[in-house]
mmCIF file as gemmi writes it, N, C-alpha and C atoms, coordinates in Angstrom:
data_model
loop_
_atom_site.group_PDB
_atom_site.id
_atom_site.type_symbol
_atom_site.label_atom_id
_atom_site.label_alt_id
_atom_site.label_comp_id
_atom_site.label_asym_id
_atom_site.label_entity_id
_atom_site.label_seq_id
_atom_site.pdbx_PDB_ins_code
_atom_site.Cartn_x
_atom_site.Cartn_y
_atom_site.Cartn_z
_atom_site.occupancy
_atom_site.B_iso_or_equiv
_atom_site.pdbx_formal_charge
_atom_site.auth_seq_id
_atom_site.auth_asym_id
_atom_site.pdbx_PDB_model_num
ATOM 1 N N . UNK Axp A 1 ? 138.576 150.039 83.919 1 0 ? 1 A 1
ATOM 2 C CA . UNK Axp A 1 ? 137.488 150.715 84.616 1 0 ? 1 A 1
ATOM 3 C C . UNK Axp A 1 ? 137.489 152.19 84.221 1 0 ? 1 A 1
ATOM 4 N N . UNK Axp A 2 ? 136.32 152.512 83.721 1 0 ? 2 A 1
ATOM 5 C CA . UNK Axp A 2 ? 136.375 154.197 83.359 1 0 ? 2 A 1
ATOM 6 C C . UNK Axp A 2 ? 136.324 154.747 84.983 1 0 ? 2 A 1
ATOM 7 N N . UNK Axp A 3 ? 137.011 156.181 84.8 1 0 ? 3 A 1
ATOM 8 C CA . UNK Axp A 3 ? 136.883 156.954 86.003 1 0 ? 3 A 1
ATOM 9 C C . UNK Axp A 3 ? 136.208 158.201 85.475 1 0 ? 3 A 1
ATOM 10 N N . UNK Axp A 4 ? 135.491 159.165 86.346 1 0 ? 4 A 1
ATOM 11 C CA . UNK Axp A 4 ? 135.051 160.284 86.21 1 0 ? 4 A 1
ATOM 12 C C . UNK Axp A 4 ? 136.016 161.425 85.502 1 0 ? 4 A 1
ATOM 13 N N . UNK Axp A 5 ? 136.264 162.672 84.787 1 0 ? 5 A 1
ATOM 14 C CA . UNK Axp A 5 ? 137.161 163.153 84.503 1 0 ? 5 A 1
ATOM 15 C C . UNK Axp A 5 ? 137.037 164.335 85.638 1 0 ? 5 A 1
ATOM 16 N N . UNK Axp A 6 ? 135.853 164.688 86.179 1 0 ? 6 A 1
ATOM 17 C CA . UNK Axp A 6 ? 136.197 165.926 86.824 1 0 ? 6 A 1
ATOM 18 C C . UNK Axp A 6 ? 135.135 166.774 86.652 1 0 ? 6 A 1
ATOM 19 N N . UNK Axp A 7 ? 134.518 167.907 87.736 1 0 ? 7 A 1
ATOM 20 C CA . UNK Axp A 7 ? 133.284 168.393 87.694 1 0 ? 7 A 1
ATOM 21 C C . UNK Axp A 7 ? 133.757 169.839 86.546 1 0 ? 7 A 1
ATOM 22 N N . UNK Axp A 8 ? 135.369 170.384 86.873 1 0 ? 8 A 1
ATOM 23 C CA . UNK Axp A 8 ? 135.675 170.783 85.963 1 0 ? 8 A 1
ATOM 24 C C . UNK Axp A 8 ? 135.86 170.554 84.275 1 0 ? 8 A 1
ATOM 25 N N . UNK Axp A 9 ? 135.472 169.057 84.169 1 0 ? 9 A 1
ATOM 26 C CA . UNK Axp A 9 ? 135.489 168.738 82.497 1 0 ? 9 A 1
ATOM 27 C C . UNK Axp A 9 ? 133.986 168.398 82.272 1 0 ? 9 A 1
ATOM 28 N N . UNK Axp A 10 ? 133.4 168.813 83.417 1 0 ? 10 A 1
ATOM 29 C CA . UNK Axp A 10 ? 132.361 168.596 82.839 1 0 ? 10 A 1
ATOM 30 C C . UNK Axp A 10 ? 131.286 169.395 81.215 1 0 ? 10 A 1
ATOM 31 N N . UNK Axp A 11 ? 130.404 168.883 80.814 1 0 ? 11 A 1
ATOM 32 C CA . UNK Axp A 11 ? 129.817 169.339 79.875 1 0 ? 11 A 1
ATOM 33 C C . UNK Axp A 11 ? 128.595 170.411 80.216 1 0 ? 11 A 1
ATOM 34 N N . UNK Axp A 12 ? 128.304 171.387 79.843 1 0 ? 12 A 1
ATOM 35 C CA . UNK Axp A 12 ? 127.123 172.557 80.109 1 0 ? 12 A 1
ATOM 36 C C . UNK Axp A 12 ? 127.838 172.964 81.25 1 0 ? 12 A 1
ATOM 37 N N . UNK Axp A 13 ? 129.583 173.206 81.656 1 0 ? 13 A 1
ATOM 38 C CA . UNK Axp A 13 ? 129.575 173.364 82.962 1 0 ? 13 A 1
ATOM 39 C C . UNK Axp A 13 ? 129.47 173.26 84.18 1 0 ? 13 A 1
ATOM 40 N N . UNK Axp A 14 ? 129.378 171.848 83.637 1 0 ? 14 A 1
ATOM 41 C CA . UNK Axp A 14 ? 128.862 171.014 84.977 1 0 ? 14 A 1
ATOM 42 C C . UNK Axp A 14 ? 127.481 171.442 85.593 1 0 ? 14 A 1
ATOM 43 N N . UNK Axp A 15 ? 126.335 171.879 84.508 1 0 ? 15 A 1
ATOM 44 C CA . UNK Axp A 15 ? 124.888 172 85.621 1 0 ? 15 A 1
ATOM 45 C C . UNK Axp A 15 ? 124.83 170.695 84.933 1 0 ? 15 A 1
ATOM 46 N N . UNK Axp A 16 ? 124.769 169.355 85.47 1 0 ? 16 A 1
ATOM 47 C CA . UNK Axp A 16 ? 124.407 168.288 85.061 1 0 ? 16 A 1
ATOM 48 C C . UNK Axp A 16 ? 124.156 167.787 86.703 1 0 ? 16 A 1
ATOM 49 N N . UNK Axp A 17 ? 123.617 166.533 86.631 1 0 ? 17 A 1
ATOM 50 C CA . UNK Axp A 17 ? 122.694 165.816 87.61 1 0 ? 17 A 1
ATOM 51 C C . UNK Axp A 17 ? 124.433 165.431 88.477 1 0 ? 17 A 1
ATOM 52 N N . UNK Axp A 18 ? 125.137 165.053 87.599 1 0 ? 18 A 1
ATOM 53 C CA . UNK Axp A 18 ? 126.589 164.679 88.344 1 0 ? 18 A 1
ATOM 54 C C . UNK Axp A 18 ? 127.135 165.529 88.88 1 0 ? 18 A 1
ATOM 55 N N . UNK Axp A 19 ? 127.376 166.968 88.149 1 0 ? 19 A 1
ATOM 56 C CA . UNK Axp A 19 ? 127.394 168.252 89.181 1 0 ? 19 A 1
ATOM 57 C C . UNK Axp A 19 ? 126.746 168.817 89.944 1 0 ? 19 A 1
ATOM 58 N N . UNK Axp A 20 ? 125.519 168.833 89.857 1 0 ? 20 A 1
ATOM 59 C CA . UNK Axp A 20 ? 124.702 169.303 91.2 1 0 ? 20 A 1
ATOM 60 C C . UNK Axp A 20 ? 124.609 168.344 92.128 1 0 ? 20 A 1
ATOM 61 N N . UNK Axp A 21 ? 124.848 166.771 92.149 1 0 ? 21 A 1
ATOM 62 C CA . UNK Axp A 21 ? 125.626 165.912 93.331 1 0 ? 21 A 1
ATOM 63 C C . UNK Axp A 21 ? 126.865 166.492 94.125 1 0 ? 21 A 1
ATOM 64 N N . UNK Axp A 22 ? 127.631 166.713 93.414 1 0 ? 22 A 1
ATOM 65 C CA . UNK Axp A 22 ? 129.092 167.08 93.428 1 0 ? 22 A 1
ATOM 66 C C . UNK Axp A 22 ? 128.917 168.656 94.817 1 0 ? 22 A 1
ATOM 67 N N . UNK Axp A 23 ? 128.387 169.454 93.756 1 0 ? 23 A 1
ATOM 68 C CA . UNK Axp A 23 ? 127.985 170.719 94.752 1 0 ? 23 A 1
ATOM 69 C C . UNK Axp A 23 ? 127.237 170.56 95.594 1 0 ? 23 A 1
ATOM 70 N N . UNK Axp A 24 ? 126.245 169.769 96.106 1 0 ? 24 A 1
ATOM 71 C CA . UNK Axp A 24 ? 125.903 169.24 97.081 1 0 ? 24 A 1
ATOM 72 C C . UNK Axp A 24 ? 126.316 168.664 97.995 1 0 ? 24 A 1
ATOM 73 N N . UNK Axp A 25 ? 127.285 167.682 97.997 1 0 ? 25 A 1
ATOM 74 C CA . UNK Axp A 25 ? 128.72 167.413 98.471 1 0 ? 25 A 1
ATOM 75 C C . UNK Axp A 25 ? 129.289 168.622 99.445 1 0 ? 25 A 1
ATOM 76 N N . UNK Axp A 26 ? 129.376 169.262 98.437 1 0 ? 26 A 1
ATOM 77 C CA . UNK Axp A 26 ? 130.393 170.685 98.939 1 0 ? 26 A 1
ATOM 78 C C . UNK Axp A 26 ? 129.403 171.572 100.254 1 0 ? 26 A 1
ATOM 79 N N . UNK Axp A 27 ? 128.162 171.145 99.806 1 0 ? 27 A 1
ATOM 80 C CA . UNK Axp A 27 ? 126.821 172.156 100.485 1 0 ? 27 A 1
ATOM 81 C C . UNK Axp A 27 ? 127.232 171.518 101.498 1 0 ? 27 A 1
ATOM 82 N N . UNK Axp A 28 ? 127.113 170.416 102.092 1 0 ? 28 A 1
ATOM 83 C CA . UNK Axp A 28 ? 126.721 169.339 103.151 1 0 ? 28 A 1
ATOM 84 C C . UNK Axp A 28 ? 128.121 169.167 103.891 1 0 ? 28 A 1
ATOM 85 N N . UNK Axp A 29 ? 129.324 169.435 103.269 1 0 ? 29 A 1
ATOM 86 C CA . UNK Axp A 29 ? 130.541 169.036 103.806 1 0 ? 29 A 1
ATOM 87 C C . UNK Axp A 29 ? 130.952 167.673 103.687 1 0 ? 29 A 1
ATOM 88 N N . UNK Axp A 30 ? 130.252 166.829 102.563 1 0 ? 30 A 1
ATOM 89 C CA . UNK Axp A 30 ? 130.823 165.873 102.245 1 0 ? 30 A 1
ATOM 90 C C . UNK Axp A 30 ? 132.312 165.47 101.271 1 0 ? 30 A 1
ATOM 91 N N . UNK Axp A 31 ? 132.133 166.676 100.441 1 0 ? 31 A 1
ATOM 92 C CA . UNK Axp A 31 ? 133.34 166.579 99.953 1 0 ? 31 A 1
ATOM 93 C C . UNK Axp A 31 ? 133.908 167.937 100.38 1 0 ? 31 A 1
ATOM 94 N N . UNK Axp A 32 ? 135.642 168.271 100.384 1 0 ? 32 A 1
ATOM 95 C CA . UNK Axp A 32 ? 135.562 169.433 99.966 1 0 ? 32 A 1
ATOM 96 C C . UNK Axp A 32 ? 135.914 170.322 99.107 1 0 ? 32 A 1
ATOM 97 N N . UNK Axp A 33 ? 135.273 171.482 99.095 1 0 ? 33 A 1
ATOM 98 C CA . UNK Axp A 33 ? 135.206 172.167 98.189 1 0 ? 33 A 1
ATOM 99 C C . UNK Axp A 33 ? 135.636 172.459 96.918 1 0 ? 33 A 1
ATOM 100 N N . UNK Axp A 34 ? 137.291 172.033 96.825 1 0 ? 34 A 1
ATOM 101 C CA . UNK Axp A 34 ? 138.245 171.93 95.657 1 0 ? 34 A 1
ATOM 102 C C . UNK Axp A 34 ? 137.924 170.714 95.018 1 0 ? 34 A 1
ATOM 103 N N . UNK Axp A 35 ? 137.645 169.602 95.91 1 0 ? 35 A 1
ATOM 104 C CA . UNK Axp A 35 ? 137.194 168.118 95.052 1 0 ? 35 A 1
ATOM 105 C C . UNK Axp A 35 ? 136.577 168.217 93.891 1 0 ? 35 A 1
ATOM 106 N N . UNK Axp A 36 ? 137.018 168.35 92.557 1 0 ? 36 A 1
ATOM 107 C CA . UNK Axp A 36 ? 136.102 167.913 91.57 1 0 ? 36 A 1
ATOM 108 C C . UNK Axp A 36 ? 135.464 166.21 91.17 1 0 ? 36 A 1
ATOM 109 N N . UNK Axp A 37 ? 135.579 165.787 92.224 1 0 ? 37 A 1
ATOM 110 C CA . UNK Axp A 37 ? 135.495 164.192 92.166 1 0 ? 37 A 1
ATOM 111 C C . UNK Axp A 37 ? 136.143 163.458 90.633 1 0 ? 37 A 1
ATOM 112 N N . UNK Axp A 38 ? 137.696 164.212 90.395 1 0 ? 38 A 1
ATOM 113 C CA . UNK Axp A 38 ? 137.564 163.677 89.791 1 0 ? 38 A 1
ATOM 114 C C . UNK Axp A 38 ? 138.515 162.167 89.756 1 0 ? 38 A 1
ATOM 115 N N . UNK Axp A 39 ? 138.971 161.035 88.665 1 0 ? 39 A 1
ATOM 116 C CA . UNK Axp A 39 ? 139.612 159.997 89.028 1 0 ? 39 A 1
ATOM 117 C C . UNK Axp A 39 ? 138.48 159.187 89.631 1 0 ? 39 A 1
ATOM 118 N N . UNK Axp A 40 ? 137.284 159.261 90.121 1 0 ? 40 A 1
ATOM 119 C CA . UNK Axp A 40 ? 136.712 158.479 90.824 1 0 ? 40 A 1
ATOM 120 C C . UNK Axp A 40 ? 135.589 157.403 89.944 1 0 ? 40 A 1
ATOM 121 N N . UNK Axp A 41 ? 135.201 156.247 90.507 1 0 ? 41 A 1
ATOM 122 C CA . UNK Axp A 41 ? 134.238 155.513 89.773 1 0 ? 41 A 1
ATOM 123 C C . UNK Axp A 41 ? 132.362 155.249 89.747 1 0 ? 41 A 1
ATOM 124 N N . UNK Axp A 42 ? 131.946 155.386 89.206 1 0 ? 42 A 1
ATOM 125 C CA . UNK Axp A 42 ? 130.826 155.378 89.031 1 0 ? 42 A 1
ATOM 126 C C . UNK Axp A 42 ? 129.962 154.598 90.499 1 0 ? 42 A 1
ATOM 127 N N . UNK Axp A 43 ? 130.581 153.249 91.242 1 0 ? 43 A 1
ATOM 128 C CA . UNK Axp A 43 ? 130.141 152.792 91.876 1 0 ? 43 A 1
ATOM 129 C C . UNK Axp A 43 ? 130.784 154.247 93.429 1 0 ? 43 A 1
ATOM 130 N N . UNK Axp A 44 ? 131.836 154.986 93.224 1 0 ? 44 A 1
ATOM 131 C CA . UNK Axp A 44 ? 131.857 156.18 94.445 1 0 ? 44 A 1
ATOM 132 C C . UNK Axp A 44 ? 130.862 157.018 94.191 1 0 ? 44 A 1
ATOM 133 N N . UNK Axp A 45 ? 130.147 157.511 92.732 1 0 ? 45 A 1
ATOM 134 C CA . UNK Axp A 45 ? 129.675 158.349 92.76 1 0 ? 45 A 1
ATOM 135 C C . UNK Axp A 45 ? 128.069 157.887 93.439 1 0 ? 45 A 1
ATOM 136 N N . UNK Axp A 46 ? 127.613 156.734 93.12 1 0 ? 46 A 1
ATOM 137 C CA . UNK Axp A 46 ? 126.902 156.391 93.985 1 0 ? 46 A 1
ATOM 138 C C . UNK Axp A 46 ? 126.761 155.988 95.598 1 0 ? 46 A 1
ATOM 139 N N . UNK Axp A 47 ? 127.672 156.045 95.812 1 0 ? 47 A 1
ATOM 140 C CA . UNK Axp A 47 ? 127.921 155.989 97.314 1 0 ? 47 A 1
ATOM 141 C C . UNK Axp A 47 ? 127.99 158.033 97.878 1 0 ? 47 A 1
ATOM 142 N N . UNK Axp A 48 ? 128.633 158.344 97.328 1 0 ? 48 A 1
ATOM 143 C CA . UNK Axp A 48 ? 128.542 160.223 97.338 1 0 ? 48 A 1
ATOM 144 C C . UNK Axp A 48 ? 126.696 160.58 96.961 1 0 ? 48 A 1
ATOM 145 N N . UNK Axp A 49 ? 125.887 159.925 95.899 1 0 ? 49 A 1
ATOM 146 C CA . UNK Axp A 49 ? 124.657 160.123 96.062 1 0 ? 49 A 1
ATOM 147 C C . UNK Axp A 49 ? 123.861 159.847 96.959 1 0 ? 49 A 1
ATOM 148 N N . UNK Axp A 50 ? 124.196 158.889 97.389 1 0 ? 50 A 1
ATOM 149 C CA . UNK Axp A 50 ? 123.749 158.139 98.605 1 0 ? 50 A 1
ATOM 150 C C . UNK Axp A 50 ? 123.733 159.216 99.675 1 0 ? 50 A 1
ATOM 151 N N . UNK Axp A 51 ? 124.89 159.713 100.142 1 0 ? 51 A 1
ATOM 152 C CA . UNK Axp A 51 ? 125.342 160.274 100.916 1 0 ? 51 A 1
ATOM 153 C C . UNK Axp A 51 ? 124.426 162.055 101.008 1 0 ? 51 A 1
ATOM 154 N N . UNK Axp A 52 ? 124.57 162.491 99.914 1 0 ? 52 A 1
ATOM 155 C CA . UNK Axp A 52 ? 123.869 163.933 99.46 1 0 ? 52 A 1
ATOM 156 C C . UNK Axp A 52 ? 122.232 163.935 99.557 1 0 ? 52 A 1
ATOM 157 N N . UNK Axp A 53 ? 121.791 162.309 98.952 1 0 ? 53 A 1
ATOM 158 C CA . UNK Axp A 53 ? 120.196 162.262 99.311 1 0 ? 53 A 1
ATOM 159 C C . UNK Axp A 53 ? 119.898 162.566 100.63 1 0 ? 53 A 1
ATOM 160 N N . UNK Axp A 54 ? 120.734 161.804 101.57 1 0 ? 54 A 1
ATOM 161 C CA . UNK Axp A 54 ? 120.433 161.277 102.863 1 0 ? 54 A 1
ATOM 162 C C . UNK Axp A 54 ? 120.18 162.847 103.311 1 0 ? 54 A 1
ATOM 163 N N . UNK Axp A 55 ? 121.65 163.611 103.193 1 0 ? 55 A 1
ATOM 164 C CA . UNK Axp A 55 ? 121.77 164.712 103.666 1 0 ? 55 A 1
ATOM 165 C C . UNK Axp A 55 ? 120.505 166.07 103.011 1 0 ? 55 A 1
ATOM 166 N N . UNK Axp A 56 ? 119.949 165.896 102.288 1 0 ? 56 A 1
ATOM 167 C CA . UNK Axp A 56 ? 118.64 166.567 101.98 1 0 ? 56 A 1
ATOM 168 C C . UNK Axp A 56 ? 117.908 166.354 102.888 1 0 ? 56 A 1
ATOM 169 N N . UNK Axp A 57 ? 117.158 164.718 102.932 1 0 ? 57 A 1
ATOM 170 C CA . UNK Axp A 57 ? 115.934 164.324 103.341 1 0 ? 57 A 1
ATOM 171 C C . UNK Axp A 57 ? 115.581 165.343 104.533 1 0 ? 57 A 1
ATOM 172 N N . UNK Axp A 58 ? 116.45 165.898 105.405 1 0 ? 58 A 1
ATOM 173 C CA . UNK Axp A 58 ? 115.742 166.991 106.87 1 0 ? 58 A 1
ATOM 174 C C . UNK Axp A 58 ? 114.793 167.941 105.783 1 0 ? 58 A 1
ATOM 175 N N . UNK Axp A 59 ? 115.281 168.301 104.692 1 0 ? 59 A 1
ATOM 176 C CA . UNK Axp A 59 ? 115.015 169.526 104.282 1 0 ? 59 A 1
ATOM 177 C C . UNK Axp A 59 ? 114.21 169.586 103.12 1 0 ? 59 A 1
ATOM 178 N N . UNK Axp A 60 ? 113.478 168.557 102.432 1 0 ? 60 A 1
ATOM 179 C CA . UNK Axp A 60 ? 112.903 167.854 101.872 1 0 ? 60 A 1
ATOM 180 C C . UNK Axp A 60 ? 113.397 168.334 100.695 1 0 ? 60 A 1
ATOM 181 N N . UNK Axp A 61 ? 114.361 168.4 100.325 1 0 ? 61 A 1
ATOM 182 C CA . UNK Axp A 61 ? 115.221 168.458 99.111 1 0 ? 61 A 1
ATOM 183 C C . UNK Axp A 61 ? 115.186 169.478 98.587 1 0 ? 61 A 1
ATOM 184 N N . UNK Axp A 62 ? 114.167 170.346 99.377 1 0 ? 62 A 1
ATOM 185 C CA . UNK Axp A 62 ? 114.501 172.37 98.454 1 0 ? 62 A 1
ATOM 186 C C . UNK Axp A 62 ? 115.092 173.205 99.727 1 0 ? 62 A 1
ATOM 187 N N . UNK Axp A 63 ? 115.898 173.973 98.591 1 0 ? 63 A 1
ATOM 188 C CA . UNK Axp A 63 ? 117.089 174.772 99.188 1 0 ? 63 A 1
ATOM 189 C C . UNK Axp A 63 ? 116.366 176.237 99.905 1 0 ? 63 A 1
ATOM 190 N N . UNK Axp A 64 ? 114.928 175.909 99.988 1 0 ? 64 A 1
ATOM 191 C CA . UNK Axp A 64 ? 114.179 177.147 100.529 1 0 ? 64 A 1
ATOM 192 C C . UNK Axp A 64 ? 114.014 176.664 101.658 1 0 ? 64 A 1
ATOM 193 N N . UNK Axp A 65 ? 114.222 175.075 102.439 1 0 ? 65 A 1
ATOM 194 C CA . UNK Axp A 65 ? 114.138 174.958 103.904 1 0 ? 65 A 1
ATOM 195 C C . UNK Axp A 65 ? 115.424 174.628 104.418 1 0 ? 65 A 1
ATOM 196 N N . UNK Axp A 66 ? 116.536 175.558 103.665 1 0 ? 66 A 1
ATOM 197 C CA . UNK Axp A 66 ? 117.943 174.794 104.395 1 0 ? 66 A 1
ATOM 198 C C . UNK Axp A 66 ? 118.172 176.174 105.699 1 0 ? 66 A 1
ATOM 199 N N . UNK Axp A 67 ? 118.546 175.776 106.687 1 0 ? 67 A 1
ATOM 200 C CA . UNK Axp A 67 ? 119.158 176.518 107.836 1 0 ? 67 A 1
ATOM 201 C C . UNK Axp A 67 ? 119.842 178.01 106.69 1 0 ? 67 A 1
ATOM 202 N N . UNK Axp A 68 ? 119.53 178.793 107.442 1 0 ? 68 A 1
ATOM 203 C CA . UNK Axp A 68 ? 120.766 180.247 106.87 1 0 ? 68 A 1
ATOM 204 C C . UNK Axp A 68 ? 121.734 179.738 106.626 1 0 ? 68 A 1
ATOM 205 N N . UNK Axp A 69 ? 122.638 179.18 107.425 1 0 ? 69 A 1
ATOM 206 C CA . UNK Axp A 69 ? 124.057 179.318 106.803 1 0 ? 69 A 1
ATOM 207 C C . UNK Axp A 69 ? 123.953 178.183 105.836 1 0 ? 69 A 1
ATOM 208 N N . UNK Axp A 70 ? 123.419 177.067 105.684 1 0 ? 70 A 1
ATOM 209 C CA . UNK Axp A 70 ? 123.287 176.589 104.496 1 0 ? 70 A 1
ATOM 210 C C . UNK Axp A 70 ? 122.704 177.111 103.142 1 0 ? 70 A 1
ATOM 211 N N . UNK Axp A 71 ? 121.892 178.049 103.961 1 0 ? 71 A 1
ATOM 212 C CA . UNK Axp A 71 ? 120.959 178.549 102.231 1 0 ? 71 A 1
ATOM 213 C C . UNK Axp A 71 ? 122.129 179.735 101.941 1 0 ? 71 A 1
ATOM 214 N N . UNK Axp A 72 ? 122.828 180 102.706 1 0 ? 72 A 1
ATOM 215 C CA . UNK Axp A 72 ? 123.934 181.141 102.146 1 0 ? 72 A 1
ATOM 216 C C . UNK Axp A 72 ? 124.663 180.482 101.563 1 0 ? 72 A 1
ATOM 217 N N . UNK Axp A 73 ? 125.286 179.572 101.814 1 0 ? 73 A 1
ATOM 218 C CA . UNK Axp A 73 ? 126.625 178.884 101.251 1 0 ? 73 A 1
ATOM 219 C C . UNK Axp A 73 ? 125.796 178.291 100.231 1 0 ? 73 A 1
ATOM 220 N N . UNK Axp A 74 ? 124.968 177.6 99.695 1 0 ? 74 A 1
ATOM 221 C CA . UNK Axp A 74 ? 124.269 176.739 98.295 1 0 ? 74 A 1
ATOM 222 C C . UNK Axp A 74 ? 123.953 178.59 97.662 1 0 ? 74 A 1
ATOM 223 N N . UNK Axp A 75 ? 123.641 179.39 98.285 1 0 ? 75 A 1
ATOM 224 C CA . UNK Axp A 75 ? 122.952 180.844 96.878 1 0 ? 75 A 1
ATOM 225 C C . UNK Axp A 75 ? 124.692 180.982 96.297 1 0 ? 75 A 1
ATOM 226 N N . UNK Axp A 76 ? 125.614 180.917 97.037 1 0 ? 76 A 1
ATOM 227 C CA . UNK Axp A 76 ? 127.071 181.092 96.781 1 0 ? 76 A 1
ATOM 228 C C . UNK Axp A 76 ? 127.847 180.166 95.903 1 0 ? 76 A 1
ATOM 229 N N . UNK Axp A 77 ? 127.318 178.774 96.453 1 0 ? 77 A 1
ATOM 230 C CA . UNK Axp A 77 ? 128.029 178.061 95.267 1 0 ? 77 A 1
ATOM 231 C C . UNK Axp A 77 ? 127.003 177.614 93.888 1 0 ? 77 A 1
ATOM 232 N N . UNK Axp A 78 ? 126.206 177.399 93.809 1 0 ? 78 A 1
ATOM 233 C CA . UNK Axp A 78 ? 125.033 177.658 93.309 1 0 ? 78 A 1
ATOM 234 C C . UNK Axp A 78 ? 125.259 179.171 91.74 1 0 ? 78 A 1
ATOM 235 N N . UNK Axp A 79 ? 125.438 180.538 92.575 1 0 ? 79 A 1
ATOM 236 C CA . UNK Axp A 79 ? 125.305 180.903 91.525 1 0 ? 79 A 1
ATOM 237 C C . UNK Axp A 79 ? 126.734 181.052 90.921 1 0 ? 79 A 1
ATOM 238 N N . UNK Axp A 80 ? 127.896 181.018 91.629 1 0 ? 80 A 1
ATOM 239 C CA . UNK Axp A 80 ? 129.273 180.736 90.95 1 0 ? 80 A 1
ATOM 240 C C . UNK Axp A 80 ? 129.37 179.816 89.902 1 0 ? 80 A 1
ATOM 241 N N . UNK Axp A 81 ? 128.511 178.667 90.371 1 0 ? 81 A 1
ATOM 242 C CA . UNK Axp A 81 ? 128.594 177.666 88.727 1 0 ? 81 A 1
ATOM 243 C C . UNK Axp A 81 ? 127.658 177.844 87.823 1 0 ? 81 A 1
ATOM 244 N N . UNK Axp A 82 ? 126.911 178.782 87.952 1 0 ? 82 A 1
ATOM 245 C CA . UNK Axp A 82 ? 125.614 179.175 86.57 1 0 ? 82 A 1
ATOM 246 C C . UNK Axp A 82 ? 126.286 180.193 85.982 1 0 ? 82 A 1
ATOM 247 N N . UNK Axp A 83 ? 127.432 181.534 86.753 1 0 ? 83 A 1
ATOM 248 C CA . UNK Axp A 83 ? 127.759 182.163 86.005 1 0 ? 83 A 1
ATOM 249 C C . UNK Axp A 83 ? 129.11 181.285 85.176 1 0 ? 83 A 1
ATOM 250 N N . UNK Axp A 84 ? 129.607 180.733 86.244 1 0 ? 84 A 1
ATOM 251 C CA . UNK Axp A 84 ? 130.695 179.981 84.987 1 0 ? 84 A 1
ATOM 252 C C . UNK Axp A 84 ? 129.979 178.834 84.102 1 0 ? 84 A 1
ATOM 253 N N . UNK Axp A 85 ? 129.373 178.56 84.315 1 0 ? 85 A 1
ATOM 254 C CA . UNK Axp A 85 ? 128.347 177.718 82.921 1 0 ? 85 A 1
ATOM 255 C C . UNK Axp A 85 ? 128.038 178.718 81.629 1 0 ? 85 A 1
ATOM 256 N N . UNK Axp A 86 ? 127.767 179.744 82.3 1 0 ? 86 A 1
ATOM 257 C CA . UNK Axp A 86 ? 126.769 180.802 81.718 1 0 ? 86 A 1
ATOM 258 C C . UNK Axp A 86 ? 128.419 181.651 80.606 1 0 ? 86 A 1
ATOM 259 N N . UNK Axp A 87 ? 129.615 181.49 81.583 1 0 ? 87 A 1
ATOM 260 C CA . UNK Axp A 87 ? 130.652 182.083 80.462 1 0 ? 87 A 1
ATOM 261 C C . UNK Axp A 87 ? 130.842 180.695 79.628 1 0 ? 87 A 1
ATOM 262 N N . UNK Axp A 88 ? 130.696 179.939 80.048 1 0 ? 88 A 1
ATOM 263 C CA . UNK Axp A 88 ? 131.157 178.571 79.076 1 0 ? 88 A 1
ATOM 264 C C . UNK Axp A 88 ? 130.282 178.108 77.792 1 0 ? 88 A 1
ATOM 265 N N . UNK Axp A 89 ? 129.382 179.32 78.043 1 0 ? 89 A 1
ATOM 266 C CA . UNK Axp A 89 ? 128.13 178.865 76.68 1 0 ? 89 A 1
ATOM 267 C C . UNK Axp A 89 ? 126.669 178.271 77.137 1 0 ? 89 A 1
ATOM 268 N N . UNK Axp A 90 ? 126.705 177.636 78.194 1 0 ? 90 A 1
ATOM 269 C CA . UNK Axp A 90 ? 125.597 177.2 78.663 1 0 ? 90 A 1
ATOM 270 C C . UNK Axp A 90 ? 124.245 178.166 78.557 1 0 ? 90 A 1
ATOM 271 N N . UNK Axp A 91 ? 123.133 177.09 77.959 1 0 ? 91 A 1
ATOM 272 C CA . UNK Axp A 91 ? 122.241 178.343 78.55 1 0 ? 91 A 1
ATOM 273 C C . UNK Axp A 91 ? 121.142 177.371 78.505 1 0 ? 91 A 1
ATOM 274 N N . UNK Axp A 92 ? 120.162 177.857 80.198 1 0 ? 92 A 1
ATOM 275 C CA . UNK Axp A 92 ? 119.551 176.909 80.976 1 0 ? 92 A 1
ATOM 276 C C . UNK Axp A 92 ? 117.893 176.79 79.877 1 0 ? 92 A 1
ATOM 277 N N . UNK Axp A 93 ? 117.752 177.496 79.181 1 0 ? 93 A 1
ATOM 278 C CA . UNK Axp A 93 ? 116.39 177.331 78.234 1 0 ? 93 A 1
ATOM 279 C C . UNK Axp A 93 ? 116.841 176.179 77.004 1 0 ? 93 A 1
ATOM 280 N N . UNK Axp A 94 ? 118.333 175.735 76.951 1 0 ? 94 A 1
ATOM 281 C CA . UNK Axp A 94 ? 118.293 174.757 75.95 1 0 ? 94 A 1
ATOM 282 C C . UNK Axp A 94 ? 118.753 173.666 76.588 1 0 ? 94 A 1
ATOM 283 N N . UNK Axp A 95 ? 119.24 173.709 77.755 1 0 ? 95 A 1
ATOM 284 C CA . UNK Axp A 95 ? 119.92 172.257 78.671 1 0 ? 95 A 1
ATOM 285 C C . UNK Axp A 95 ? 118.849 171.051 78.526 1 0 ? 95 A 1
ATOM 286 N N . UNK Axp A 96 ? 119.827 170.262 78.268 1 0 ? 96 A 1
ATOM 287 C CA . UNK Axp A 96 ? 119.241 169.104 78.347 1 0 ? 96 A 1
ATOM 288 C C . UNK Axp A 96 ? 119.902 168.061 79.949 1 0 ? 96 A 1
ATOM 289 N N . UNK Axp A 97 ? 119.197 168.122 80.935 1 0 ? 97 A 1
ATOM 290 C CA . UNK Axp A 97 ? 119.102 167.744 82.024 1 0 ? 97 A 1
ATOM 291 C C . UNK Axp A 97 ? 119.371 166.452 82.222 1 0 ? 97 A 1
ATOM 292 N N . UNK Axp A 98 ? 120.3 166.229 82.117 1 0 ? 98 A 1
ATOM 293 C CA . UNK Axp A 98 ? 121.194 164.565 81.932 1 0 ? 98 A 1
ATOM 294 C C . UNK Axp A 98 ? 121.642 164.142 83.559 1 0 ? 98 A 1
C-alpha cells in the first residue's frame, strides 16, 4: 500500500490540492498543526477531505466569510506556506494546480 510522504515532501511546496486539504485541517482543528499527514493512505486522505469540505460548507468555501479568528489563523497559515513555497522555487503564475 503506498502511503503519503508528507505535506513537507511535498512538490511546489505543498500549494497542491493535497496541501491546501492538509492546511485546512489545521484551519478547522482537524488535524494538528505539526501533522504533515504524513505515513497516511489515500483512502485517510479522503476521509480528512471529507472532513475539511464539511467544515467549509457554513462558510461557503471562501476564506472572506470565515469568523475573525478563523480568517486570522488561515491569513497566518496561508501566507507561511506561499512564502516557504515561494523560498522553495515555487511560483504561483507557472503552478500547475494538481
Amino acid at each position: 500500500m503506498q502511503t503519503y510522504a508528507g505535506l513537507d515532501h511535498e512538490e511546489n511546496g505543498g500549494m497542491t490540492m493535497i496541501g491546501r486539504t492538509i492546511r485546512d485541517a489545521w484551519l478547522f482543528g482537524l488535524l494538528p498543526e505539526n501533522d504533515t499527514f504524513a505515513g497516511r493512505s489515500a483512502a485517510d486522505f479522503q476521509m480528512l477531505l471529507d472532513a475539511v469540505s464539511k467544515a467549509w460548507e457554513p462558510y461557503g468555501n471562501l476564506p472572506s466569510r470565515l469568523p475573525p479568528a478563523l480568517a486570522e489563523k488561515h491569513h497566518w497559515i496561508y501566507d507561511a506556506a506561499i512564502q516557504k513555497a515561494r523560498a522553495a522555487g515555487w511560483d504561483p503564475e507557472l503552478a500547475n494546480d494538481d
